[in-house]
C-alpha positions, -999 to 999 in steps of 0.1 A, spaced: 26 38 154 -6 59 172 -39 61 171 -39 90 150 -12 75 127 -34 43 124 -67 66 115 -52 89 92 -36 61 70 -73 41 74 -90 73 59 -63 74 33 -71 44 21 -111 43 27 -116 56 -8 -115 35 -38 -93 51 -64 -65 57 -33 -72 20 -21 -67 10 -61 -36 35 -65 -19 22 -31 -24 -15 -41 -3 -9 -76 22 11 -57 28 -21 -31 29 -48 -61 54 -25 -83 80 -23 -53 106 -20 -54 107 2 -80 80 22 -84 55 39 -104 58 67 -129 24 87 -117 14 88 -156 23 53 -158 -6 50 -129 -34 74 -143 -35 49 -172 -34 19 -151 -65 35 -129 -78 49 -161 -81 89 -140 -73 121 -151 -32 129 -138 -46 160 -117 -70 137 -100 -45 111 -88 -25 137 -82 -47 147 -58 -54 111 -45 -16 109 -41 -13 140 -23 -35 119 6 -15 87 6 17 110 14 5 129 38 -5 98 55 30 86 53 19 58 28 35 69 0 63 88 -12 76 104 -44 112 111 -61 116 129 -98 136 113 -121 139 127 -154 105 140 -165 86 113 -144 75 117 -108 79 83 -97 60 72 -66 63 43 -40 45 27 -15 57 29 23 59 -9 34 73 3 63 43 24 69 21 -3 57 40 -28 82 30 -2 112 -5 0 107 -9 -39 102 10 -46 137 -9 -18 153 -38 -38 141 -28 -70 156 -12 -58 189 -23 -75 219 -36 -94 191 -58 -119 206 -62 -112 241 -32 -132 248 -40 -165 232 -13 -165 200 -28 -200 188 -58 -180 181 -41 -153 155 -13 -183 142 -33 -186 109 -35 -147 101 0 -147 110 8 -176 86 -9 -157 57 3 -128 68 42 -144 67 33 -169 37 56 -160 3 44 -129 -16 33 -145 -49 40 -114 -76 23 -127 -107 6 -153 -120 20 -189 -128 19 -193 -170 8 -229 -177 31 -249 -195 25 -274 -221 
């Protein structure tokens, strides 16, 4: 990962409705997200996320595969994983006790939904 890499997936994301749109992409993988299925969800016209889309891929932070009808799109943890480590390299000036408790969020267990109460 660059500098220009790093910038260009920053300004991809330094707009709300792509922030919202990447967000729901990251908690639906594995799978996916039928675009339609995600105009609803951020409550936008299709040709507007469309467009919104169209900025997230170019950044390399998400991609897109038709199936059927459906233009399903994904997010790009691996892209995602870049631009957090270029982030944190040399990540504290040496000192790693420093950055150990973003590390330990950062590595904590991805909690996917909410707990239901029981009882």
């Amino acid at each position: 990962m660059d500098t220009n890499d790093s910038i260009q997936a920053f300004a991809a994301l330094a707009q709300s409705t792509r922030l919202e749109a990447f967000r729901h992409l990251v908690s639906a993988e594995p799978q996916g997200l039928p675009a339609g299925d995600l105009a609803r969800l951020l409550q936008v016209p299709q040709n507007t996320l469309s467009a919104h889309l169209a900025v997230l891929a170019r950044a390399g932070l998400v991609s897109s595969e038709r199936r059927s009808r459906s233009i399903v799109y994904r997010a790009n943890l691996d892209m995602l994983g870049g631009v957090v480590l270029f982030l944190l390299k040399d990540c504290c000036g040496g000192a790693p006790s420093v950055c150990e408790p973003l590390i330990a969020q950062l590595t904590a267990p991805c909690v996917c939904a909410p707990e239901v109460g029981h009882g």
